[in-house]
KOLBA-728256 format. One record per residue: x, y, z of N, C-alpha, C, O in turn; residue in three letters; residue number from 1. Coordinates in steps of 0.2 Angstrom, whole numbers, plus 2048, in hexadecimal, padded with zeros to 3 digits. Example, Ala and Ser with C-alpha at 12.3 -4.5 7.8 and 13.67 -1.06 7.14 Angstrom:
# KOLBA-728256
{r {842 7E4 827} {83E 7EA 827} {842 7F0 827} {847 7EF 82A} "ALA" 1} {r {840 7F5 823} {844 7FB 824} {840 800 827} {843 806 828} "SER" 2} 
# end
This chain:
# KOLBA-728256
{r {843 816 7E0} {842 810 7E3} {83C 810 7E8} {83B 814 7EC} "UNK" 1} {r {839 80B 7E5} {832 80B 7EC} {834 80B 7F3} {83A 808 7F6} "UNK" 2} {r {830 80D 7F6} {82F 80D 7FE} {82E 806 801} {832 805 805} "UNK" 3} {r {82C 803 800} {827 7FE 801} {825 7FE 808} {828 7FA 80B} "UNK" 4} {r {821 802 80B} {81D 806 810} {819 801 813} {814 7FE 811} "UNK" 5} {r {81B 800 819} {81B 7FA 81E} {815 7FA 820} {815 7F8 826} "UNK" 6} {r {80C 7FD 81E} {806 7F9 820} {802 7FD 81D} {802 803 81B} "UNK" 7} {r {7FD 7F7 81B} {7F6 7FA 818} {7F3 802 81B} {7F1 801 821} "UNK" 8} {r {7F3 808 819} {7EE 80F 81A} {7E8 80E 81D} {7E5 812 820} "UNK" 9} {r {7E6 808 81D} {7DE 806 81C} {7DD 805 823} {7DA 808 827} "UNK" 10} {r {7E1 7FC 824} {7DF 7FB 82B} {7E3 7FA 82F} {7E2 7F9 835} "UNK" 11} {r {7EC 7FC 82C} {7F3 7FC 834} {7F4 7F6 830} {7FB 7F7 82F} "UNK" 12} {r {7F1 7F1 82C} {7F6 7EA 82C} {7FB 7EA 829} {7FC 7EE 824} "UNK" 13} {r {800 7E6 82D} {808 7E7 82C} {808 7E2 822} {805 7DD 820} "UNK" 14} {r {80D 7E6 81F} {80E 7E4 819} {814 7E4 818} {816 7E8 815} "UNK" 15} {r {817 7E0 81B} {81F 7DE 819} {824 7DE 812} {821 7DD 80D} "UNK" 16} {r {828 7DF 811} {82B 7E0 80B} {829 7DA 807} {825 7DB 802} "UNK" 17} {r {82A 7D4 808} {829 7CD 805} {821 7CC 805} {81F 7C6 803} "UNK" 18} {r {81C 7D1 807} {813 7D0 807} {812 7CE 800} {817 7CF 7FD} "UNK" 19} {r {80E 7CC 7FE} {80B 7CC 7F7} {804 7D0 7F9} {801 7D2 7F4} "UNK" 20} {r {801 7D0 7FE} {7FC 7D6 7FF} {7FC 7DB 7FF} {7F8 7DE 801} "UNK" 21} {r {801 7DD 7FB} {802 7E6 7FD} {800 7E7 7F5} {800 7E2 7F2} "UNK" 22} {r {7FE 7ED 7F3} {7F9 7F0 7EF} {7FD 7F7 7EF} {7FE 7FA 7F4} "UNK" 23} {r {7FF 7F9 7EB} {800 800 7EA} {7FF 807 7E3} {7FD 805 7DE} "UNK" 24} {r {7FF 80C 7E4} {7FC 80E 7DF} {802 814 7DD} {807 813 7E2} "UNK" 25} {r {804 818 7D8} {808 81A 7D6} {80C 81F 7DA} {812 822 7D9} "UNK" 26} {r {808 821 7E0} {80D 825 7E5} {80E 820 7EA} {80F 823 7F0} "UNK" 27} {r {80E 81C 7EA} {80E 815 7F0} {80B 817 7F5} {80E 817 7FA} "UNK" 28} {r {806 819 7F5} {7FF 817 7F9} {7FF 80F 7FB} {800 80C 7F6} "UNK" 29} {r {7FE 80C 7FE} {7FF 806 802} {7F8 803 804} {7F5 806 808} "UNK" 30} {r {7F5 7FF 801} {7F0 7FA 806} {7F1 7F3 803} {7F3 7F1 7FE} "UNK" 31} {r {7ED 7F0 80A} {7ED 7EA 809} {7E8 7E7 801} {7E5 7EB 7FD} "UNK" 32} {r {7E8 7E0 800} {7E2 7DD 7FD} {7DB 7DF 800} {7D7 7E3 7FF} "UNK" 33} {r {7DC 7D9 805} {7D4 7DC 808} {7D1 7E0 809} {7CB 7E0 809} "UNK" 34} {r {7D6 7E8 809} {7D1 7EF 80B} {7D1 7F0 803} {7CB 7F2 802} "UNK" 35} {r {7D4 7F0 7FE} {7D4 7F2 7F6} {7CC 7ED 7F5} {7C8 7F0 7F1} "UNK" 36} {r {7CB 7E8 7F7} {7C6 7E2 7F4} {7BF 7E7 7F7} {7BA 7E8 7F4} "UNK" 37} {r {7C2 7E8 7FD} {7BD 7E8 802} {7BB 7F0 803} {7B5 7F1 800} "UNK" 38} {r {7BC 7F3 804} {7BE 7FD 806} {7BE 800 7FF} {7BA 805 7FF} "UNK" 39} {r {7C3 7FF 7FA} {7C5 804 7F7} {7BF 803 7EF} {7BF 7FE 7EC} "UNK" 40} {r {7BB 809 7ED} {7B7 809 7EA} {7BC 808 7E1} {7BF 80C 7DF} "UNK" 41} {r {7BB 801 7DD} {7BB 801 7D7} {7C3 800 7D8} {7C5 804 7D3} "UNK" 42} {r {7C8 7FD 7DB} {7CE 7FC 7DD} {7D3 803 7DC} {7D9 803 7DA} "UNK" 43} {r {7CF 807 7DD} {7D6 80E 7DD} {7D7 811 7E3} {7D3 812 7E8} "UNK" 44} {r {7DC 813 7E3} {7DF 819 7E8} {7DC 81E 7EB} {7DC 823 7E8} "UNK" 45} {r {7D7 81D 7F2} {7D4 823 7F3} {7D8 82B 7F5} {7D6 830 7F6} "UNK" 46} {r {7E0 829 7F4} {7E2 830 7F3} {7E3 832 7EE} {7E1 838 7ED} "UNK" 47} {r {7E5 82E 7EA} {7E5 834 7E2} {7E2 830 7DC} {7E2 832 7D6} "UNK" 48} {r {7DF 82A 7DF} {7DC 828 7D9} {7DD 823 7D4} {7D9 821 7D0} "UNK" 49} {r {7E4 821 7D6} {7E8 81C 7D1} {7E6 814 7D4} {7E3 812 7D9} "UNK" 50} {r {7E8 812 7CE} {7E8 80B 7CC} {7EC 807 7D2} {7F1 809 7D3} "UNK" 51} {r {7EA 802 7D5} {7EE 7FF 7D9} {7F0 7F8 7D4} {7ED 7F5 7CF} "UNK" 52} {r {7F7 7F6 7D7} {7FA 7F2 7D5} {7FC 7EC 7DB} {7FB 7EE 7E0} "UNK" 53} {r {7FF 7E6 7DA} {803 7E4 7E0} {80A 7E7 7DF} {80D 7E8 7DB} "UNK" 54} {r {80A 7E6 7E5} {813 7ED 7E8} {818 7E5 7E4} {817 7DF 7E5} "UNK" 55} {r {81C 7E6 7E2} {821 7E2 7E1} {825 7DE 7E7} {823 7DE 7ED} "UNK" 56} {r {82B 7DC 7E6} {82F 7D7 7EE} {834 7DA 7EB} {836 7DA 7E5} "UNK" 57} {r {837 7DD 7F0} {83E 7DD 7EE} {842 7DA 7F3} {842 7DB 7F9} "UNK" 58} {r {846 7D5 7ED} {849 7D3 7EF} {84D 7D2 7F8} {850 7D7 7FA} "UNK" 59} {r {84D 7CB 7FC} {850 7CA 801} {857 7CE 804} {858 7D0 80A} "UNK" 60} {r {85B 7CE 7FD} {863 7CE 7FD} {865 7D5 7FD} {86A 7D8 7FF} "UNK" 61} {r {85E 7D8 7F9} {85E 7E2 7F6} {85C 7E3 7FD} {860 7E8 7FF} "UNK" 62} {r {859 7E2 802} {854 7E6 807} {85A 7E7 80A} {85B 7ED 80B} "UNK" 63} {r {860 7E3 80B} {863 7E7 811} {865 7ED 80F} {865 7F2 813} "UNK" 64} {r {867 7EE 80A} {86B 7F5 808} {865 7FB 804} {866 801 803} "UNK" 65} {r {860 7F6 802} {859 7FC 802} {855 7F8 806} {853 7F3 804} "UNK" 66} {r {855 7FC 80B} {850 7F8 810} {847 7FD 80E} {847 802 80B} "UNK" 67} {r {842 7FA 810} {83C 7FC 812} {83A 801 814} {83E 804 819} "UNK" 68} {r {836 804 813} {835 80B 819} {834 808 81E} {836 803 81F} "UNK" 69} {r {832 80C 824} {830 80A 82A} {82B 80F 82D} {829 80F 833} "UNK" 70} {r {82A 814 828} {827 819 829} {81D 814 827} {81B 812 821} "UNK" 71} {r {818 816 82E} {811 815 82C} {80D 819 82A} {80D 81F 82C} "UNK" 72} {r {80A 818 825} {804 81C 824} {7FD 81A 824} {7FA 816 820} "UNK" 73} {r {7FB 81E 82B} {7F1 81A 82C} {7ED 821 82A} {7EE 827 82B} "UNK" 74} {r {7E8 81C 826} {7E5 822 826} {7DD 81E 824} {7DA 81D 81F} "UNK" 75} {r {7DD 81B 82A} {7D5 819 82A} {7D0 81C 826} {7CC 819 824} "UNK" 76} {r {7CF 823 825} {7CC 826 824} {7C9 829 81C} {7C6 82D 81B} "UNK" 77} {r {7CE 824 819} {7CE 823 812} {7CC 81D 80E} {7CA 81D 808} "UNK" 78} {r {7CB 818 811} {7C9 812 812} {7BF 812 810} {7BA 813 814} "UNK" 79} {r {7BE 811 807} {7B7 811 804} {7B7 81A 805} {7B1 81B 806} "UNK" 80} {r {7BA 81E 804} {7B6 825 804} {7B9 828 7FE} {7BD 826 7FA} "UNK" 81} {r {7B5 82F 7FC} {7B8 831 7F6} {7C0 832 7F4} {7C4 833 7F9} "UNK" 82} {r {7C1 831 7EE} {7C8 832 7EC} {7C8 83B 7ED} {7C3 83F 7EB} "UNK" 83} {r {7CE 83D 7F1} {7D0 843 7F2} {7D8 847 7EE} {7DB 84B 7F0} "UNK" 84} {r {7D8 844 7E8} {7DE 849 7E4} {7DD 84E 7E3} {7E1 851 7E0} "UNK" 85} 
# end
């Protein structure tokens, strides 16, 4: 079951379960559109390289009983730089 990992790595922005901004890559690495458009070289994952997709919704009725992560991950520091797998 995904995570769905509550803000863009890139710049902190909060990406809520129901976002259509969220972008993910096959380890759910998490960023926004704009940092993917804008930051991330050739739309891949500067951690492991993968293909970004948009994060799916789940479902309103599903969260309560699979809720979201709540757990952040920033890592400014990944944002346009080489891919590190």
């Amino acid at each position: 079951m995904l995570e769905l990992r509550p803000n863009c790595e890139c710049c902190g922005r909060d990406l809520p379960p129901e976002s259509r901004d969220a972008l993910i890559c096959s380890f759910e690495c998490t960023w926004c559109v704009d940092c993917a458009r804008t930051n991330l070289p050739g739309g891949l994952c500067p951690n492991c390289g993968g293909e970004l997709l948009r994060r799916p919704i789940r479902p309103a009725n599903k969260l309560a009983k699979f809720p979201a992560s709540t757990e952040r991950e920033f890592r400014p520091e990944k944002c346009g730089g080489p891919i590190t797998a």
